[in-house]
C-alpha positions in Angstrom: 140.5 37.5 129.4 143.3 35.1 130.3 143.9 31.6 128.9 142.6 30.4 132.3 139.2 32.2 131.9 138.8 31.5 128.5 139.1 27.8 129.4 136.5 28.4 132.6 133.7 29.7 130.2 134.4 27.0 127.4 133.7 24.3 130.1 130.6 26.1 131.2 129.4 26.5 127.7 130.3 23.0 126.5 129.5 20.9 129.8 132.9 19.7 129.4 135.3 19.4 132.2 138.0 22.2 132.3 140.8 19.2 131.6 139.3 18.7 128.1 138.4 22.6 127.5 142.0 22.9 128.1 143.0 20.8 125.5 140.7 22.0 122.8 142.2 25.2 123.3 145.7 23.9 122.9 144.7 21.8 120.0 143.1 24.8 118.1 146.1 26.9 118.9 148.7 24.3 117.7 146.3 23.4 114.4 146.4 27.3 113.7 150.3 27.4 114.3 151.2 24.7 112.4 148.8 26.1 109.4 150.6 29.4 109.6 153.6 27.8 109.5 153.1 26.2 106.3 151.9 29.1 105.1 148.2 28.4 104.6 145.0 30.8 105.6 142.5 29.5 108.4 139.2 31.1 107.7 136.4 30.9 110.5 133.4 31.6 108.9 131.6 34.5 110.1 135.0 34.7 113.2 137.2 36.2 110.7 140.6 34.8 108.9 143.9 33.8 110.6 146.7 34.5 108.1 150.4 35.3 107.4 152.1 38.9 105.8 155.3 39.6 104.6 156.9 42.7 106.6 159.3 44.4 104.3 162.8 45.6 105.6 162.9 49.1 107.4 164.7 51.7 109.4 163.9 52.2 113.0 165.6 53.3 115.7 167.4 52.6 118.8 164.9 54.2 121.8 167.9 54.0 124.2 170.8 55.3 121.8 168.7 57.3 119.3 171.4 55.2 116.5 169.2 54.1 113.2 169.4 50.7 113.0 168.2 48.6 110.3 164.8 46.0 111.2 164.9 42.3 109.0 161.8 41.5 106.6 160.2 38.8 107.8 156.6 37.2 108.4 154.1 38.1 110.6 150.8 36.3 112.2 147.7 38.6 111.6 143.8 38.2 112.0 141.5 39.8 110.0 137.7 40.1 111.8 134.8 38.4 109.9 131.3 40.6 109.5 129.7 38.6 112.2 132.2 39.3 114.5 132.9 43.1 113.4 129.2 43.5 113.9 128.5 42.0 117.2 131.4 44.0 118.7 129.9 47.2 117.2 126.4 46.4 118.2 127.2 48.0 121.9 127.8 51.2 120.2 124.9 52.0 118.1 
């Protein structure tokens, strides 16, 4: 699912128009930035946990010249999944 769709089905949902679905996406995505940013969690209950990791320095490896080359530490964004949401996904496959 695109941003589009994902906008389509929160209007359904919400009986809102697709102008204001639009902008509650884009004001959730720029809350979670700028909490990321400043280095804080954001913790849906029961959706799961937006947070940010360190990545340590590391070897890797040009794929075109084959040449080692040596990859920055830096942070990443990373989601972890909530029960609720681990569950409902594996609910299909039981």
């Amino acid at each position: 699912m695109n941003k589009s769709k994902l906008i389509d089905k929160i209007a359904a949902n919400a009986d809102i128009s697709k102008a204001a679905a639009g902008r509650v996406i884009d004001a959730f995505i720029g809350s979670v930035t700028k909490s990321l940013q400043a280095g804080e969690e954001v913790a849906l209950v029961s959706f799961g946990t937006f947070s940010v990791r360190e990545r340590a320095q590391r070897t890797g490896r040009n794929p075109q010249t084959g040449k080692e080359i040596t990859i920055a530490a830096g942070k990443v964004p990373s989601f972890r999944a909530g029960k609720a949401l681990k569950d409902s996904v594996n609910r299909e496959f039981r």
